[in-house]
N, C-alpha and C positions, 0 to 999 in steps of 0.2 A: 642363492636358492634358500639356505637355510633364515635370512631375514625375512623372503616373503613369508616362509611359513611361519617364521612367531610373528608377524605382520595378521597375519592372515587367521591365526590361533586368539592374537589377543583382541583380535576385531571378534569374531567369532564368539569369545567369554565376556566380550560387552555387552553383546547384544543380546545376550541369553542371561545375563544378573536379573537378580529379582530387585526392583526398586524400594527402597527403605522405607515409601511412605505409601499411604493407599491412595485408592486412583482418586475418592476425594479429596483428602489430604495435598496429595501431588496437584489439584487441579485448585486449591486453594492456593498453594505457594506458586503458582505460575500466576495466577491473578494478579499477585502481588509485586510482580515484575511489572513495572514501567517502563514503558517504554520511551527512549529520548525523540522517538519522531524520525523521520527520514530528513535530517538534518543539511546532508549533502545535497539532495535533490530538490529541498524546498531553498536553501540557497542559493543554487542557481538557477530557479525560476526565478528570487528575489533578483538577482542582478538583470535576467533578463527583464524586468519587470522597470525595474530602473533604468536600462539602458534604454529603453522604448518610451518612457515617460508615462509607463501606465500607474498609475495613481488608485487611488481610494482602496486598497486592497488591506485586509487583517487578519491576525494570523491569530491561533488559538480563541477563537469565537465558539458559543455554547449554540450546535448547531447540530442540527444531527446528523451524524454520522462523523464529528468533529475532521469538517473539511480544512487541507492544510491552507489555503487564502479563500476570504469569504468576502467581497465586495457588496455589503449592506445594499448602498444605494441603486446600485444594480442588481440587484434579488439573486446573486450568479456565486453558487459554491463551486471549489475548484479542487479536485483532488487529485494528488498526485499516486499512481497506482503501480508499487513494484513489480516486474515482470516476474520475478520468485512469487510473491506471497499471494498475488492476484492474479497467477495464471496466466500470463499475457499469451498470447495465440501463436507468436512469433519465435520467442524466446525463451521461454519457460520450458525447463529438463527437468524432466521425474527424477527425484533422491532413487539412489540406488538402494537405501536403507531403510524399512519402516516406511514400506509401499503404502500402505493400506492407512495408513495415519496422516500423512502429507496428502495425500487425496482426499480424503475427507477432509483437511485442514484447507486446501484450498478450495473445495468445492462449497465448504462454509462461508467463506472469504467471498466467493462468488455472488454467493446468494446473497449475504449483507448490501454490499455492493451495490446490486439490483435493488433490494428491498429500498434501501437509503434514497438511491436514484426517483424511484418509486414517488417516495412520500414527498421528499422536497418539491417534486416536481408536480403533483399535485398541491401542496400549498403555496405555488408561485415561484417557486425557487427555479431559475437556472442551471444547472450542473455539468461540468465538465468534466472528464474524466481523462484526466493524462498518463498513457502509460509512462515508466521511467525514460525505456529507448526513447521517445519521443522527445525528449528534452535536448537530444546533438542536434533535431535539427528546429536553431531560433527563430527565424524568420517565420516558419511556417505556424509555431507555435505562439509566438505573437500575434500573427493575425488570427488566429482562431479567440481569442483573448477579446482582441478588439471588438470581432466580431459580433462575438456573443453580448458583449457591454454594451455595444449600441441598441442589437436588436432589445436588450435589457430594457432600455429606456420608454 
């Protein structure tokens, strides 16, 4: 009993500190965080990608909305969409913590999303949108792949 409550005491003094930098400041040094990319999940689309023989696909292209595989020759971005940061409809649990900031983080998340969707797809672009769940099941996710590359053509 007595763990939960300094459990419970020092969750409490966290979340009530006052942060050392101002919310510009703070919203500079988060900028400046890089991100490595959803490294797990674009790897294994690569292998599914390779296991299927789907070809002509590149990764880190000057694209907007820097999609993670972008197949030039077939005008077709393809993004891989975390269930956490994109909300997915399925899967996605509200933080218990700093309600009001993670909703508006993803509801920003959202709207980019749409916006990017949007634009590409009026300048020709193809776009797919994968959530992460979706990548257990291969088969289904390759032929959507194929799919779209032919209709590309």
């Amino acid at each position: 009993m007595a763990a939960n409550n300094l459990r419970y005491n020092n969750n409490l003094a966290a979340s009530q500190m006052a942060d050392v930098f101002s919310k510009q400041k703070r919203s500079e040094v988060m900028a400046a965080v890089k991100s490595g990319g959803n490294n797990a999940t674009e790897l294994k689309l690569i292998s599914f990608f390779r296991a299927n023989g789907i070809s002509g696909w590149r990764r880190n292209q000057k694209l907007l909305g820097k999609p993670d595989f972008v197949f030039r020759q077939n005008r077709l971005a393809v993004f891989v969409d975390g269930c956490f940061w994109h909300g997915c409809p399925k899967h996605f649990r509200k933080p218990s913590n700093n309600r009001k900031y993670w909703r508006e983080k993803i509801l920003r998340n959202q709207e980019r999303d749409r916006l990017v969707t949007k634009v590409l797809s009026k300048t020709g672009w193809r776009v797919l949108r994968i959530w992460e769940h979706e990548l257990k099941n291969e088969k289904r996710l390759v032929s959507r792949v194929w799919n779209l590359r032919s209709r590309a053509d």
